[in-house]
LUMDRENZA-202311 format. One record per residue (C-alpha): residue number from 0; residue in three letters; z, y, x. Coordinates in Angstrom, 1 decimal. Layout:
N
<pt NUM,"ala",<Z,Y,X>>
...
end
This chain:
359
<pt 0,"unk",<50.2,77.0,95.3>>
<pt 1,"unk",<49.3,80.3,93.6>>
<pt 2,"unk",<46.4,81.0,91.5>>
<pt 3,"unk",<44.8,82.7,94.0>>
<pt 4,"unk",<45.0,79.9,96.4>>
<pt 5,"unk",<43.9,77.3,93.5>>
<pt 6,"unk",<40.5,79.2,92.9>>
<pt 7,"unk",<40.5,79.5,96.8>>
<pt 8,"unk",<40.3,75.4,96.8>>
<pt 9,"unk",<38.2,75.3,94.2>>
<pt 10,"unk",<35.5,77.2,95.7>>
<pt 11,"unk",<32.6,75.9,97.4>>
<pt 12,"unk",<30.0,76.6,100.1>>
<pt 13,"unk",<26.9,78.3,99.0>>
<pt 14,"unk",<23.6,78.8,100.9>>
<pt 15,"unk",<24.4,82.8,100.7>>
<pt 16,"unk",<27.4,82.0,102.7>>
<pt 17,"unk",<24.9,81.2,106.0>>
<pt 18,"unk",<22.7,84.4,105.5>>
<pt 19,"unk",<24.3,86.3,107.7>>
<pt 20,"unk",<25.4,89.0,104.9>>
<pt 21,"unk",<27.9,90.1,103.0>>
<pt 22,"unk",<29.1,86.5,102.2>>
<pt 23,"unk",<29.0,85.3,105.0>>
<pt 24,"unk",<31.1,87.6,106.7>>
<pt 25,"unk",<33.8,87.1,103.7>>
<pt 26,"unk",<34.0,83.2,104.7>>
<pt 27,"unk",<33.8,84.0,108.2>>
<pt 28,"unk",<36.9,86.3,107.9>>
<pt 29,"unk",<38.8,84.7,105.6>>
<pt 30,"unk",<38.4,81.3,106.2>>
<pt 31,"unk",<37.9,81.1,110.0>>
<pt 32,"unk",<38.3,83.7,112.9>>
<pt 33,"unk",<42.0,84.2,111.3>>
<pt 34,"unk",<43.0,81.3,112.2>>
<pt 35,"unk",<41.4,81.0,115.6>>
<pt 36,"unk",<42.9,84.5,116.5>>
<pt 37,"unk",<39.4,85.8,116.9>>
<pt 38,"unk",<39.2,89.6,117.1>>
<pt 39,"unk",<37.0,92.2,115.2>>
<pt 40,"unk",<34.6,93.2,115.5>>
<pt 41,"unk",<32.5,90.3,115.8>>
<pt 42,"unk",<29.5,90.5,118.4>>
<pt 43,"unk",<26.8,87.9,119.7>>
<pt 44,"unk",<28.8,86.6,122.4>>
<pt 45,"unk",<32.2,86.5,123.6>>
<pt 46,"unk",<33.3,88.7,126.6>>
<pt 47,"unk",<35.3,86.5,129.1>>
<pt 48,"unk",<37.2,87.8,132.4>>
<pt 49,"unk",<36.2,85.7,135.6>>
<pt 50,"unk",<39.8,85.9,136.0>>
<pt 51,"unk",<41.0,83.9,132.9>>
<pt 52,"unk",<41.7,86.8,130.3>>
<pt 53,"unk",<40.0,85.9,127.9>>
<pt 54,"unk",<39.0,86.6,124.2>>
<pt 55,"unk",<39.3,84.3,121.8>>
<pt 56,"unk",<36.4,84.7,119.8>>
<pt 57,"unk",<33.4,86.5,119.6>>
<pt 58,"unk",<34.5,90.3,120.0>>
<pt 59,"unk",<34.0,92.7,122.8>>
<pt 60,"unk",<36.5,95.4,124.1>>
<pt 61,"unk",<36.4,98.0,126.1>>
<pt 62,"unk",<37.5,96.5,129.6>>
<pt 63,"unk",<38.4,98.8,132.6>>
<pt 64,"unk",<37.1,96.2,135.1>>
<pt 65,"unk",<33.8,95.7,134.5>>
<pt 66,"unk",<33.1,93.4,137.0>>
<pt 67,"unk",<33.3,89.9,136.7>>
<pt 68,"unk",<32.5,89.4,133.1>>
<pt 69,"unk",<31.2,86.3,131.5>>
<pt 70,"unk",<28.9,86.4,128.0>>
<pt 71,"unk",<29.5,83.2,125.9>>
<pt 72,"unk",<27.5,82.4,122.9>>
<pt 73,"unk",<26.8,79.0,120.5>>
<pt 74,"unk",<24.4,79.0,117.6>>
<pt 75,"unk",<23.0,76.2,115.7>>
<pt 76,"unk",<19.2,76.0,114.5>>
<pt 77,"unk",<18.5,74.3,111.3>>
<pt 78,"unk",<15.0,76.1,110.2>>
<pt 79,"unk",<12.9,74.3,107.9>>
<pt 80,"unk",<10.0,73.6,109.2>>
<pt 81,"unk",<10.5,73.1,112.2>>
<pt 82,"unk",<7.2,74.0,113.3>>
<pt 83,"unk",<5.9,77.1,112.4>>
<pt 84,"unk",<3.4,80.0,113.4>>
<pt 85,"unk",<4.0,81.2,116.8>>
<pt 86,"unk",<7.0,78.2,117.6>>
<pt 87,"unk",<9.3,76.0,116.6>>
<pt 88,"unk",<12.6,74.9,116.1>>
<pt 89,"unk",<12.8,74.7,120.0>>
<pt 90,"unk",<11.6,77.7,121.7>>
<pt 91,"unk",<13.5,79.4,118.8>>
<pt 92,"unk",<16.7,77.9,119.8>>
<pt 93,"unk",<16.3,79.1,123.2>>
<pt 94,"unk",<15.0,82.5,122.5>>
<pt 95,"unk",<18.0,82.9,119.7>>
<pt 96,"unk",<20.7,81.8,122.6>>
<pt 97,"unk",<18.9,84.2,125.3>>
<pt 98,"unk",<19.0,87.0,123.2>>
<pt 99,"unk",<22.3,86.7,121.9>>
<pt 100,"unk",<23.3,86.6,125.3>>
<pt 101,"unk",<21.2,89.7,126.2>>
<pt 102,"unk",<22.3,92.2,123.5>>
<pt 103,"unk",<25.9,91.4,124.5>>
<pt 104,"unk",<24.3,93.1,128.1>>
<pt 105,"unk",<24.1,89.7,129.5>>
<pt 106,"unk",<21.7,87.9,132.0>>
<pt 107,"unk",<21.6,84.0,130.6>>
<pt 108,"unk",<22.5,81.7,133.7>>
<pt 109,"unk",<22.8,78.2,132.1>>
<pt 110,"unk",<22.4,76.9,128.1>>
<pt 111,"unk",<23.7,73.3,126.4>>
<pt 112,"unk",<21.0,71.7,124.1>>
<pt 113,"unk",<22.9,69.4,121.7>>
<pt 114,"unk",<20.2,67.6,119.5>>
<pt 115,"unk",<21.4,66.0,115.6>>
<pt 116,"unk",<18.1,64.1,114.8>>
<pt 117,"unk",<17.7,62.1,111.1>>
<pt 118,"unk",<16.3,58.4,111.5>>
<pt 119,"unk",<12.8,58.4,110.9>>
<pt 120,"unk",<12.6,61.2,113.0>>
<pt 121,"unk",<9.0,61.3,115.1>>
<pt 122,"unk",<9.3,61.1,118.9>>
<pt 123,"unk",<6.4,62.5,119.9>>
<pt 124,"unk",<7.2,66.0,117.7>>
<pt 125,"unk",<11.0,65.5,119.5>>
<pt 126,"unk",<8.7,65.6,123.0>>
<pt 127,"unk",<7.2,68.9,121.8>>
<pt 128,"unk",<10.2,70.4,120.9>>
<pt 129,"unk",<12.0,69.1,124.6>>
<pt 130,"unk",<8.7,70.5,125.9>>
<pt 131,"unk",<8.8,73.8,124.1>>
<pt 132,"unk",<12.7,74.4,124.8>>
<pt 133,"unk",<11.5,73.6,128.9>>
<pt 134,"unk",<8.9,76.8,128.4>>
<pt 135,"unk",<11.0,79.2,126.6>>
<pt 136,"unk",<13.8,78.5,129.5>>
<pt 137,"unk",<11.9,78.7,132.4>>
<pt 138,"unk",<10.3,81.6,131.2>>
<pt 139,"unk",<13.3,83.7,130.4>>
<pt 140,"unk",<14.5,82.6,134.2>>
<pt 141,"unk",<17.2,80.1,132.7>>
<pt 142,"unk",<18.2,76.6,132.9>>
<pt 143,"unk",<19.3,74.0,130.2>>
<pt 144,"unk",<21.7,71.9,132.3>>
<pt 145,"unk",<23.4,70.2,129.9>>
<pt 146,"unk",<23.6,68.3,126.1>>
<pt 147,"unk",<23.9,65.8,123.9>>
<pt 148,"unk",<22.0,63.8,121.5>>
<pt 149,"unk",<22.9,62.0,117.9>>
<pt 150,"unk",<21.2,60.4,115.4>>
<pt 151,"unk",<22.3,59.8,111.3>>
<pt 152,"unk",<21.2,57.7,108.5>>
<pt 153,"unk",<17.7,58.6,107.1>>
<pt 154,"unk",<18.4,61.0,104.2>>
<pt 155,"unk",<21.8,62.1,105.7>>
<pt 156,"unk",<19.9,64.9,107.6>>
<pt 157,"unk",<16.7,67.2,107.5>>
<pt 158,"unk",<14.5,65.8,110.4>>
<pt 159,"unk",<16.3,67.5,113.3>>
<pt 160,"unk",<18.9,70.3,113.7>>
<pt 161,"unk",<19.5,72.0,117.2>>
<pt 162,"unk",<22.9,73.8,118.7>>
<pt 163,"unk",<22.7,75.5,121.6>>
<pt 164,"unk",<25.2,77.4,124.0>>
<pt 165,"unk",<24.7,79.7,126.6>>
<pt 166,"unk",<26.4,81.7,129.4>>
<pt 167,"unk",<25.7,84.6,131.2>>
<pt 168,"unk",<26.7,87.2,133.9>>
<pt 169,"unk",<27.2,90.7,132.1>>
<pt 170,"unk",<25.6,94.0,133.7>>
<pt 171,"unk",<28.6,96.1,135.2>>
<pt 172,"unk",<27.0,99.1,133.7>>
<pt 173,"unk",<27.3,97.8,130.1>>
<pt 174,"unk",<29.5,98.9,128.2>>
<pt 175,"unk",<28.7,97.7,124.6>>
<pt 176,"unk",<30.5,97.6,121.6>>
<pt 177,"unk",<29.9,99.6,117.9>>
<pt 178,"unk",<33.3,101.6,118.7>>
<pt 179,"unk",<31.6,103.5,121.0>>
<pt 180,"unk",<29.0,104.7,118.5>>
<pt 181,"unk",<29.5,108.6,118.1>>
<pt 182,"unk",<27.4,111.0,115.6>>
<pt 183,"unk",<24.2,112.2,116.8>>
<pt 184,"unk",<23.1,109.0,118.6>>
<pt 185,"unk",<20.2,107.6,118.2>>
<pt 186,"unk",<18.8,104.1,116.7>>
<pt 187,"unk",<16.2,102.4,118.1>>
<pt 188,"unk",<14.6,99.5,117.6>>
<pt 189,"unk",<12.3,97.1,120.1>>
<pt 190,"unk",<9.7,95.6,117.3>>
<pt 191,"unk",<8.1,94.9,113.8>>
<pt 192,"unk",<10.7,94.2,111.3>>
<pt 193,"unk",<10.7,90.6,109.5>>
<pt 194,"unk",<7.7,88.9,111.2>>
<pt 195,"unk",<10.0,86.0,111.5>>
<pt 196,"unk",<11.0,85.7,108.2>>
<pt 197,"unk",<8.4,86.0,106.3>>
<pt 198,"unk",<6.5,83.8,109.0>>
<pt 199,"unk",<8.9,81.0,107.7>>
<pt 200,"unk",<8.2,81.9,104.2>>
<pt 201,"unk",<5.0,81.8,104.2>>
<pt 202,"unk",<4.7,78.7,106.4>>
<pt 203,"unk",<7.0,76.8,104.1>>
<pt 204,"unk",<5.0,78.1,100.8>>
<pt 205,"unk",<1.6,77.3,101.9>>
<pt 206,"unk",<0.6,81.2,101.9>>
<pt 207,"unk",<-2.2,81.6,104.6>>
<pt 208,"unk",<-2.9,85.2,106.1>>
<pt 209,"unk",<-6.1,85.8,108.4>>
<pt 210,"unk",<-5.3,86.1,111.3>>
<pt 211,"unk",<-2.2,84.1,111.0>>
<pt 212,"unk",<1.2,86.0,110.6>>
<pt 213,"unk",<3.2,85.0,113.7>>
<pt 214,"unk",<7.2,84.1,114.6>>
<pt 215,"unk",<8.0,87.2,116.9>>
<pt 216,"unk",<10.1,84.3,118.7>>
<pt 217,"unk",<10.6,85.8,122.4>>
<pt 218,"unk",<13.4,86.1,125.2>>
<pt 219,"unk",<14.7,89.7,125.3>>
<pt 220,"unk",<16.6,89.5,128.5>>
<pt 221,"unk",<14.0,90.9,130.6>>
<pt 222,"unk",<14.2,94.3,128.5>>
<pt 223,"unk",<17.6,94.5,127.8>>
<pt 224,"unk",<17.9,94.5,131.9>>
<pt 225,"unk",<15.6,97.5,132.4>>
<pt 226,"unk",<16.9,99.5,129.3>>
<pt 227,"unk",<20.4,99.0,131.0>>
<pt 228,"unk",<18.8,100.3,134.2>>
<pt 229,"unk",<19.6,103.8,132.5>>
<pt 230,"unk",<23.1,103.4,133.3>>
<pt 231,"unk",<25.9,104.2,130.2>>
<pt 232,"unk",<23.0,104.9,127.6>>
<pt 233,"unk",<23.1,102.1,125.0>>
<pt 234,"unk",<26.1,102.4,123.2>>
<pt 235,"unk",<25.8,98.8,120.9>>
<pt 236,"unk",<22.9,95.9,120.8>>
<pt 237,"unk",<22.2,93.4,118.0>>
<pt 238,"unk",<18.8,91.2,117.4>>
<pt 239,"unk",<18.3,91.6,113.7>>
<pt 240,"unk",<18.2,87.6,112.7>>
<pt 241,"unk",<19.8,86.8,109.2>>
<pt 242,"unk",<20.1,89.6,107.1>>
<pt 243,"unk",<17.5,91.9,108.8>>
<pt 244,"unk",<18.0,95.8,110.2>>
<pt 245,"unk",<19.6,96.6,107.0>>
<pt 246,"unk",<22.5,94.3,107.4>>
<pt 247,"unk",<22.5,94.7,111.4>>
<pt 248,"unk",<22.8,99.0,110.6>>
<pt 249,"unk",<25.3,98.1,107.7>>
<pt 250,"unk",<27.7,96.3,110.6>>
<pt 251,"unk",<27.4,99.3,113.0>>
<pt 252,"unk",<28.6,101.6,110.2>>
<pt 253,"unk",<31.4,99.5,109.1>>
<pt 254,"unk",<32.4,98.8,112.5>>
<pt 255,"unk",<32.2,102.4,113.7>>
<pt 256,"unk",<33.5,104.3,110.3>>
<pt 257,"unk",<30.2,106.4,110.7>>
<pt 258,"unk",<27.2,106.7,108.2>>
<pt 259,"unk",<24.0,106.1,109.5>>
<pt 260,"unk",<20.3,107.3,107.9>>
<pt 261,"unk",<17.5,105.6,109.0>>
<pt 262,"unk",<13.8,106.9,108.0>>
<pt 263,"unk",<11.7,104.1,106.3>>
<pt 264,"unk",<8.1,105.9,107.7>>
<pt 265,"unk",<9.2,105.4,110.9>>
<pt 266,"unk",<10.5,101.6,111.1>>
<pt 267,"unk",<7.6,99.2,112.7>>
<pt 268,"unk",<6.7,96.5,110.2>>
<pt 269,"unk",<2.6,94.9,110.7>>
<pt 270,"unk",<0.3,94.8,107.1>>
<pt 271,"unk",<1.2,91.4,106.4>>
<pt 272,"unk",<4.7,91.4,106.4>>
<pt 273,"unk",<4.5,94.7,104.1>>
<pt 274,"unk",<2.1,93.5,102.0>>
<pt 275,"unk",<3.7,89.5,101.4>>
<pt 276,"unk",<6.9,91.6,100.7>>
<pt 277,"unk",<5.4,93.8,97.9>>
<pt 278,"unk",<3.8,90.2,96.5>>
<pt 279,"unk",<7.2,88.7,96.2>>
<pt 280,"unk",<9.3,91.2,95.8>>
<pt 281,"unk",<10.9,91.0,99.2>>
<pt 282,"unk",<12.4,93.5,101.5>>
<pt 283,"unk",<11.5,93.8,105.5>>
<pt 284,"unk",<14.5,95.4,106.3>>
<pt 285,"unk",<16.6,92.6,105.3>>
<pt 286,"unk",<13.6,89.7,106.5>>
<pt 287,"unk",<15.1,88.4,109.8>>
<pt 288,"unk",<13.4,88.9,113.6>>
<pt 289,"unk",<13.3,86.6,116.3>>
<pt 290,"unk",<11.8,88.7,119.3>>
<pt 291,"unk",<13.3,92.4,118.3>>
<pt 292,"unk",<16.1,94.5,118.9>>
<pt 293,"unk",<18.4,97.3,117.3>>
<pt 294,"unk",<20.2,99.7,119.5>>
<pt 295,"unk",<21.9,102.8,119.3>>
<pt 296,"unk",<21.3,104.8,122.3>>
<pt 297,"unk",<23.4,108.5,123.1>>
<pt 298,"unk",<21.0,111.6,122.4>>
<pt 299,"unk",<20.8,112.2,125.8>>
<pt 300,"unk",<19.3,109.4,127.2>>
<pt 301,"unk",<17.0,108.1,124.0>>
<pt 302,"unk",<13.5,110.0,125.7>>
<pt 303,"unk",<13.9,107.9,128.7>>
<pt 304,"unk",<15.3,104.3,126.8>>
<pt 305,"unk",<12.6,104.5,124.5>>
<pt 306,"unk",<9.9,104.9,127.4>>
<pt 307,"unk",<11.5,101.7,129.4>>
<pt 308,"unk",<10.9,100.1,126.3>>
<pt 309,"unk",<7.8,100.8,125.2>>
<pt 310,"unk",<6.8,99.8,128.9>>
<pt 311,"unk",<8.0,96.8,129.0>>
<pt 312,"unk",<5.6,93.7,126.8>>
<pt 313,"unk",<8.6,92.7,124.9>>
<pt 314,"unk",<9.6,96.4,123.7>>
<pt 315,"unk",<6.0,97.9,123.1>>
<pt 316,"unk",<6.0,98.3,119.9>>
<pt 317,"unk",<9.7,100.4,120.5>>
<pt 318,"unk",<10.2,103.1,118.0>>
<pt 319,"unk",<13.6,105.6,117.2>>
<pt 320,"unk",<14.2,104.9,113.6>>
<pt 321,"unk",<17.2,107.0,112.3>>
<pt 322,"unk",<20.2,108.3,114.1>>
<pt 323,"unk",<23.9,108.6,113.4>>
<pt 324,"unk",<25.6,111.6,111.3>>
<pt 325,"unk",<29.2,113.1,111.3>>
<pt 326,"unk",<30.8,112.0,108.3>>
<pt 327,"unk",<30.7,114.3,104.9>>
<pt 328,"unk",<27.2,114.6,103.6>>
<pt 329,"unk",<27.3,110.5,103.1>>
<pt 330,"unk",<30.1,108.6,102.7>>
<pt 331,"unk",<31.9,106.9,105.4>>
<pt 332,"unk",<30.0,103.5,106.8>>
<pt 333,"unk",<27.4,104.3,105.0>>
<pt 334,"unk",<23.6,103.6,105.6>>
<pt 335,"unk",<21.1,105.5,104.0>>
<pt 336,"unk",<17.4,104.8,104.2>>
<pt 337,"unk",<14.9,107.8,103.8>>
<pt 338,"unk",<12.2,105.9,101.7>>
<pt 339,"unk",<8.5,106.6,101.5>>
<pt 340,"unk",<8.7,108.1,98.4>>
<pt 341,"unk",<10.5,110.6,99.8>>
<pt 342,"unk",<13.9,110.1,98.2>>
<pt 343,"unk",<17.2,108.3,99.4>>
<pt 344,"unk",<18.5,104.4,98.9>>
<pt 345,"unk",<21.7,103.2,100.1>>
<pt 346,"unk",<21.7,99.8,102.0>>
<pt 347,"unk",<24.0,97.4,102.3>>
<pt 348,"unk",<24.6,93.8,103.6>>
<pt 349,"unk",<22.7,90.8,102.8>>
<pt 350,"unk",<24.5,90.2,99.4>>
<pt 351,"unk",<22.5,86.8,98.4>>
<pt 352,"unk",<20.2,84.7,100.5>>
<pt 353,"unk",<17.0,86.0,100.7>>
<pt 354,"unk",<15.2,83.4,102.2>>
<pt 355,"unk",<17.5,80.0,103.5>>
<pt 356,"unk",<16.8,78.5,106.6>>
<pt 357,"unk",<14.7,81.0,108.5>>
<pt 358,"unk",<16.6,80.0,112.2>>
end
């Protein structure tokens, strides 16, 4: 063993590598899709041929034959607490594995619930989150149809943790994936930045806001159908989770080799959020969303997505927020952010965790 591969042994977990940023993706590639064979880039789901040609990760190509195609997706929830403003652990899980499933230009058909729950545990809040989990399914149109349940010792767990998995049938019009991302396209966004986030903070820190700052928690799939109603428009979808717009836009660049500017004044983010971000010295574009969506749309067709969008309840608060530019002004897979001020700021991936446990 070299000294390269001693340190590599040596090193351990942190809670930066779940944020969904920059560490993350290291230990991700490094330590895991390698060995599984899993192609880049990485997406929400996995596309899977009804014929058996399947990827073996979560990566989308280009595929001729569009029809027939299977979305596949797994996430775990661990969010601490699991009740919150505007949901819970539950309707999060469902709402997380829906949308997952929609951004990859899916319609969910079926989702696993698989329940770890620490002794101790209270089974009438487990009957709220069943409950919950039923309402968030039914209304997105989907069914939970199958699971599994175990229990561990008191103090070998944190109350309950939830991993779901869900399938779906993908549009034949979509054609998703950040290699299609050319300059001049447009970014768009569905929602408020970081309501979820800084929900969670504040829920778990005992900060109170009047009215009460709400989880944005909500299926996407509806939307996502009617924007895709546009035919070839929408180039690449992501719901901004861990690590925010800024990490989500930092992807896209990466993945495409193009810099992208997006223009601070324009990006939807409610008073509270702003103003518990300027208390503690947080950023929104990096506070994760539960209910929203990022996608770059082709020039041609951005008037038309944004008015689906904006029509629909689950896009109304759409807005464009930047756009994509030929390389040479900014460096290659770069994001810049036109700030209120009135300067420039490069952003980047999640490099730390900004706030553990927020799904």
């Amino acid at each position: 063993m070299d000294n390269k591969e001693a340190e590599q042994e040596k090193e351990k977990i942190l809670l930066g590598h779940g944020s969904g940023g920059r560490l993350m993706r290291k230990l991700v590639n490094e330590s895991i899709t390698a060995e599984f064979g899993m192609e880049e880039p990485l997406m929400d789901s996995a596309v899977i041929q009804i014929n058996g040609n399947a990827p073996a990760g979560k990566s989308r190509k280009n595929k001729k034959n569009k029809k027939g195609r299977l979305a596949f997706t797994t996430d775990s929830y661990v969010v601490s607490p699991v009740f919150f403003d505007g949901g819970d652990i539950g309707d999060l899980a469902i709402n997380g594995t829906i949308n997952d499933l929609a951004v990859s230009g899916a319609q969910p058909l079926a989702i696993s619930a698989g329940f770890i729950i620490e002794e101790g545990f209270l089974v009438g809040d487990l009957k709220k989150i069943v409950a919950s989990m039923s309402r968030a399914a039914k209304k997105a149109g989907v069914r939970i149809v199958t699971g599994d349940t175990k229990v561990v010792d008191k103090g070998k767990g944190d109350g309950i943790f939830i991993n779901t998995s869900g399938i779906g049938l993908i549009d034949p019009m979509a054609n998703l994936s950040p290699h299609n991302i050319r300059p001049g396209d447009v970014i768009i966004v569905s929602g408020d930045m970081g309501r979820h986030g800084i929900s969670i903070m504040a829920r778990r820190n005992g900060i109170d806001f009047d009215p009460p700052l709400e989880s944005d928690t909500k299926p996407l799939n509806g939307l996502v159908k009617r924007m895709l109603s546009v035919g070839e428009a929408i180039r690449v979808m992501r719901d901004p989770t861990r690590g925010g717009l800024a990490t989500v836009m930092k992807e896209f660049a990466v993945d495409s080799g193009l810099p992208m500017v997006i223009r601070e004044k324009d990006v939807p983010v409610v008073p509270a959020v702003r103003g518990a971000c300027g208390l503690l010295g947080l950023d929104h574009l990096y506070a994760a969303c539960e209910g929203a969506l990022a996608a770059i749309v082709a020039p041609e067709f951005a008037e038309s997505v944004l008015n689906i969008m904006k029509s629909d309840e689950a896009g109304s608060a759409s807005a464009v927020v930047g756009v994509v530019v030929s390389p040479g002004r900014y460096p290659d897979r770069s994001v810049i952010l036109e700030t209120l001020a009135g300067g420039e700021r490069v952003l980047d991936m999640l490099a730390g965790e900004q706030l553990p446990r927020i799904c």
